[in-house]
Backbone as CSV, one residue per row, in Angstrom:
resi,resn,N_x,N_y,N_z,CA_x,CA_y,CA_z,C_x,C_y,C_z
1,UNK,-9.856,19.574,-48.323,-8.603,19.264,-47.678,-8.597,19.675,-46.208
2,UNK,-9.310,20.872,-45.955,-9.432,20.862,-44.548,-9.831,19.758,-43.410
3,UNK,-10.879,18.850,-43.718,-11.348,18.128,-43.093,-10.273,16.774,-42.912
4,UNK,-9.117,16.947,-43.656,-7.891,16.013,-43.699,-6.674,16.652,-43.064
5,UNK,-6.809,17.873,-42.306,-5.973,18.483,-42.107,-6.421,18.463,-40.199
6,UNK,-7.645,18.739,-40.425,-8.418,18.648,-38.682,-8.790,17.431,-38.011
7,UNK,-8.446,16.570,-39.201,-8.827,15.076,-38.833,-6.524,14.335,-38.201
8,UNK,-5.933,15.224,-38.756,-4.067,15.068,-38.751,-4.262,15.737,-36.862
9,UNK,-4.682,16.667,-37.248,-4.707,17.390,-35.849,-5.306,16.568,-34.736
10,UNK,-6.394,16.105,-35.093,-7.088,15.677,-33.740,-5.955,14.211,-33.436
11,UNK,-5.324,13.600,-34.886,-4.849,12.721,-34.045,-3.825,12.992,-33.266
12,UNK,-2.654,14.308,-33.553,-2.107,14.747,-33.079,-1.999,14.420,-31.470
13,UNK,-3.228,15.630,-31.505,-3.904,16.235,-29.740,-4.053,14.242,-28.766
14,UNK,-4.560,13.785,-29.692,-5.001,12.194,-29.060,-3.515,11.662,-28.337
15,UNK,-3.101,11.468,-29.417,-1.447,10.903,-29.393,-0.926,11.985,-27.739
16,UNK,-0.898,12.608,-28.119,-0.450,13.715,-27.205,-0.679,13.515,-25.678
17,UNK,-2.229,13.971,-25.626,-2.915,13.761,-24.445,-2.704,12.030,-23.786
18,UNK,-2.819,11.192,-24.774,-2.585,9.744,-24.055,-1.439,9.472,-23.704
19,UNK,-0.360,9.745,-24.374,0.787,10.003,-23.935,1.099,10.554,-22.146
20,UNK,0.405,11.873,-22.069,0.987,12.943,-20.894,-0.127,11.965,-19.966
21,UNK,-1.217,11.526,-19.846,-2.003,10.530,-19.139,-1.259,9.250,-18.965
22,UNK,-0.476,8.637,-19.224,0.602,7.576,-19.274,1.497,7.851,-18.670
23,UNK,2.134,9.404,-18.888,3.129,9.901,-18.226,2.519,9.919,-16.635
24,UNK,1.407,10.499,-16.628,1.230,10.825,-15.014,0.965,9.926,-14.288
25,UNK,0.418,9.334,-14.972,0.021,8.047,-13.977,1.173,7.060,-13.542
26,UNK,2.096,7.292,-14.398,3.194,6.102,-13.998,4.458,7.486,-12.965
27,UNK,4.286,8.338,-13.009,5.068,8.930,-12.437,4.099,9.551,-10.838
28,UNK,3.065,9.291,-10.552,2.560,9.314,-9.756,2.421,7.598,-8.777
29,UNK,2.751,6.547,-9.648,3.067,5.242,-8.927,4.155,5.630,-8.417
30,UNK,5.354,5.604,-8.891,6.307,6.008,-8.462,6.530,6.737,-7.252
31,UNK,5.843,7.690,-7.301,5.924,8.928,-5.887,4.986,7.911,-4.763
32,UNK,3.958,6.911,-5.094,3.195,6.747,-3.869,4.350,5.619,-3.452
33,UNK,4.940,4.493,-4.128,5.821,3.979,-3.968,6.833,4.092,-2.677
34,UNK,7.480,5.441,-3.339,8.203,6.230,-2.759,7.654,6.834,-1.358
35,UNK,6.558,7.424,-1.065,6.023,7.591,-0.138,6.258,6.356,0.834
36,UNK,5.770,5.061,0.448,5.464,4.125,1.292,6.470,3.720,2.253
37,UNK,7.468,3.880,1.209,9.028,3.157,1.435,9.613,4.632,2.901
38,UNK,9.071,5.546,2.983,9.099,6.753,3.449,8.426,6.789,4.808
39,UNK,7.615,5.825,5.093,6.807,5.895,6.815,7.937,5.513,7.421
40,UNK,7.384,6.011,8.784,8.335,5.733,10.094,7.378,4.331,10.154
41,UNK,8.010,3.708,10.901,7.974,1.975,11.270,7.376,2.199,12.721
42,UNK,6.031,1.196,12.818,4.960,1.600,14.125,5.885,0.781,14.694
43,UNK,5.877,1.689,16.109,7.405,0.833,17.448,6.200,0.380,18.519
44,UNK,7.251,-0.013,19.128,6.124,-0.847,20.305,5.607,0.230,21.541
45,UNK,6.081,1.382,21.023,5.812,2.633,22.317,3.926,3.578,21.616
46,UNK,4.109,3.026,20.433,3.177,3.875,19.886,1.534,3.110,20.520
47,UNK,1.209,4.116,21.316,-0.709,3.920,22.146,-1.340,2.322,20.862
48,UNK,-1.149,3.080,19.712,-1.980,2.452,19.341,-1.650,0.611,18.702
49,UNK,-0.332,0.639,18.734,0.332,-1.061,18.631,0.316,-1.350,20.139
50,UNK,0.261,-0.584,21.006,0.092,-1.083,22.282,-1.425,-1.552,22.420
51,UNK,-2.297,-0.685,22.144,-3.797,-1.317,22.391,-4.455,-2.349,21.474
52,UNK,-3.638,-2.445,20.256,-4.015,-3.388,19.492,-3.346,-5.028,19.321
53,UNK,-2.386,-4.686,20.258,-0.935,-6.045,20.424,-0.337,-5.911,19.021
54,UNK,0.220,-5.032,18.794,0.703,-5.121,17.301,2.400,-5.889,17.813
55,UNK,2.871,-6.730,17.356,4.112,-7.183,17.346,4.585,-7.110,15.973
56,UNK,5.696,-7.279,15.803,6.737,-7.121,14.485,7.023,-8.434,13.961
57,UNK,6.548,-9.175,14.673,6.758,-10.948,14.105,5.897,-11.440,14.633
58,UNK,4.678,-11.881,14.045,3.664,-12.703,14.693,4.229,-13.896,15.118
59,UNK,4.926,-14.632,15.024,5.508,-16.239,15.791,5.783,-15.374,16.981
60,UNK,5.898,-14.208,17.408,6.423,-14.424,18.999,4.999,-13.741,19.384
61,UNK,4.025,-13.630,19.405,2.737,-13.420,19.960,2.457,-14.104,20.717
62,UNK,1.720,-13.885,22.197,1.415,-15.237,22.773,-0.366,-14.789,22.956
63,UNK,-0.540,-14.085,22.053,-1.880,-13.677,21.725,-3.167,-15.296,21.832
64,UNK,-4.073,-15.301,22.275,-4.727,-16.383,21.938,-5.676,-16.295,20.188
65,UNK,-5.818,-14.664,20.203,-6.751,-14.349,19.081,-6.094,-15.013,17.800
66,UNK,-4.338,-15.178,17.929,-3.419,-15.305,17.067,-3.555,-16.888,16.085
67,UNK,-3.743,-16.572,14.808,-4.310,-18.114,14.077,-2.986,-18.510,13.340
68,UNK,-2.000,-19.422,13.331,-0.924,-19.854,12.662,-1.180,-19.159,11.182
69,UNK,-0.379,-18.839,10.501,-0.165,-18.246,9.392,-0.622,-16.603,9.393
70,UNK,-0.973,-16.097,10.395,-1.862,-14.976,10.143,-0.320,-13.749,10.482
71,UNK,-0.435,-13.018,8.874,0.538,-11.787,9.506,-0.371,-10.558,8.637
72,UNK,0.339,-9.464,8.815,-0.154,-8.428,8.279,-0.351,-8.458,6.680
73,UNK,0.735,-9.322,5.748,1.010,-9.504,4.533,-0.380,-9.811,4.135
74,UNK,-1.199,-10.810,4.945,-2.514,-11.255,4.534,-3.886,-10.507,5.001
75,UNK,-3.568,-9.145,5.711,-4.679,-9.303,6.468,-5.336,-7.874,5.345
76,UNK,-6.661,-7.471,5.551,-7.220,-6.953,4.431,-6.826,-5.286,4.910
77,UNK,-6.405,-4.800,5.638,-5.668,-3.262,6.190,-4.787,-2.830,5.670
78,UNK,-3.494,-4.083,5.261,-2.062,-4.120,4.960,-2.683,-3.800,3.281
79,UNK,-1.446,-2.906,3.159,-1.404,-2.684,1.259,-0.334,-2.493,0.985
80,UNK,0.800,-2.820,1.687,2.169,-3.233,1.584,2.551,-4.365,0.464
81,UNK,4.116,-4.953,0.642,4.427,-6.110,-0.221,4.107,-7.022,0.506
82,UNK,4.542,-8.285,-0.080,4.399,-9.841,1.209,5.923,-9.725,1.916
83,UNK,6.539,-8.764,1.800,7.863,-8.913,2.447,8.099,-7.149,3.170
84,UNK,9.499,-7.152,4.226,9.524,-5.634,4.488,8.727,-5.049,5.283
85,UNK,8.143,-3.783,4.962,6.925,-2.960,5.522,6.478,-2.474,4.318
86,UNK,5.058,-2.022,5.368,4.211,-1.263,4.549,3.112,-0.858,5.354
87,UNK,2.197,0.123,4.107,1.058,0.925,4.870,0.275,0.388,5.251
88,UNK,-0.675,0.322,7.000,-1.930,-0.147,7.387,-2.980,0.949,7.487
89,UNK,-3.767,0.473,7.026,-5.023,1.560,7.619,-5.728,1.549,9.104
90,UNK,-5.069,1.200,9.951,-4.770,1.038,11.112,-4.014,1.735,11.988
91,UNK,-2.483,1.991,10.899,-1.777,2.928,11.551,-1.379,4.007,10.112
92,UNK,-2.399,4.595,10.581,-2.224,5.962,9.122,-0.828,6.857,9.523
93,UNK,-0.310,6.795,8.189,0.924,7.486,8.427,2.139,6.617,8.428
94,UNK,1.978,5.512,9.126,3.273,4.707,9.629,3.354,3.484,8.799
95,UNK,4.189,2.967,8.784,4.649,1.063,8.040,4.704,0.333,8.884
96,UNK,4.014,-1.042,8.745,4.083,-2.203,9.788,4.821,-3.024,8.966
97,UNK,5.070,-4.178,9.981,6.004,-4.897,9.333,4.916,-6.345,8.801
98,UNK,5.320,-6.302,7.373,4.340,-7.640,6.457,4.546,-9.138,7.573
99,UNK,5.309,-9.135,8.300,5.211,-10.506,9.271,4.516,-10.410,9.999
100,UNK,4.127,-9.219,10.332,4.046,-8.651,12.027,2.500,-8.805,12.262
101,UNK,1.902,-8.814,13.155,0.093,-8.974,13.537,-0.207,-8.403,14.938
102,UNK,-1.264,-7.804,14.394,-2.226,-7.440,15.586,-3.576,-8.122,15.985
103,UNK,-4.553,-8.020,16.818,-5.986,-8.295,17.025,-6.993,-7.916,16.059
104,UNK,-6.433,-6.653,15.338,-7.428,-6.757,14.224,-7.816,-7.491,13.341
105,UNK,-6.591,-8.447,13.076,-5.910,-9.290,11.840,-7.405,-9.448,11.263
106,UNK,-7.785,-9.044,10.166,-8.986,-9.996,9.341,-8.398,-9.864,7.901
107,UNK,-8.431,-11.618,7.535,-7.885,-12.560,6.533,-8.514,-11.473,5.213
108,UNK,-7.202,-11.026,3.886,-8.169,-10.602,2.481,-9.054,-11.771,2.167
109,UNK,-10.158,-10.991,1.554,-10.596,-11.939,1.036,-10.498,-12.176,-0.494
110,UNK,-10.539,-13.524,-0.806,-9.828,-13.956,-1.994,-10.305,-13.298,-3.646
């Protein structure tokens, strides 16, 4: 009977542990979420949207590098939504805006 008793247990511990691994992980989306929604918004004073032409709406760019359709939503840096802001690895720390484009712009790839 023991071996029916350690075999109750382990499923126990299983149940358990997959559970609190379910728990963290979805309560750690949440917080990065939350984080994101939490950057200051790159302004047009910041060195580095200045050296890169970062604008907040790519239609008003008069950039030549600038390719019709190209905003941050698509470009492979952005890990934001397709709408709003979000994080670039470009500007660590801060949210760009998913319309918005710079010179870096390079297209995800599919």
């Amino acid at each position: 009977m023991s071996g029916h008793e350690d075999s109750g247990s382990r499923r126990r511990f299983l149940k358990l542990a997959a559970g609190t691994a379910a728990a963290a992980m979805f309560s750690g989306g949440l917080s990065r979420v939350a984080r994101a929604d939490d950057l200051p918004h790159v302004s047009d004073a910041d060195p580095t949207a200045k050296a890169l032409g970062y604008v907040e709406d790519a239609s008003t760019t008069k950039d030549a590098k600038h390719k019709a359709g190209d905003t941050c939503a698509n470009c492979q840096f952005y890990s934001g939504g397709a709408t709003g802001f979000g994080p670039c690895q470009l500007f660590p720390g801060k949210a760009v805006a998913a319309k918005g484009w710079c010179i870096s712009h390079t297209a995800k790839q599919a």
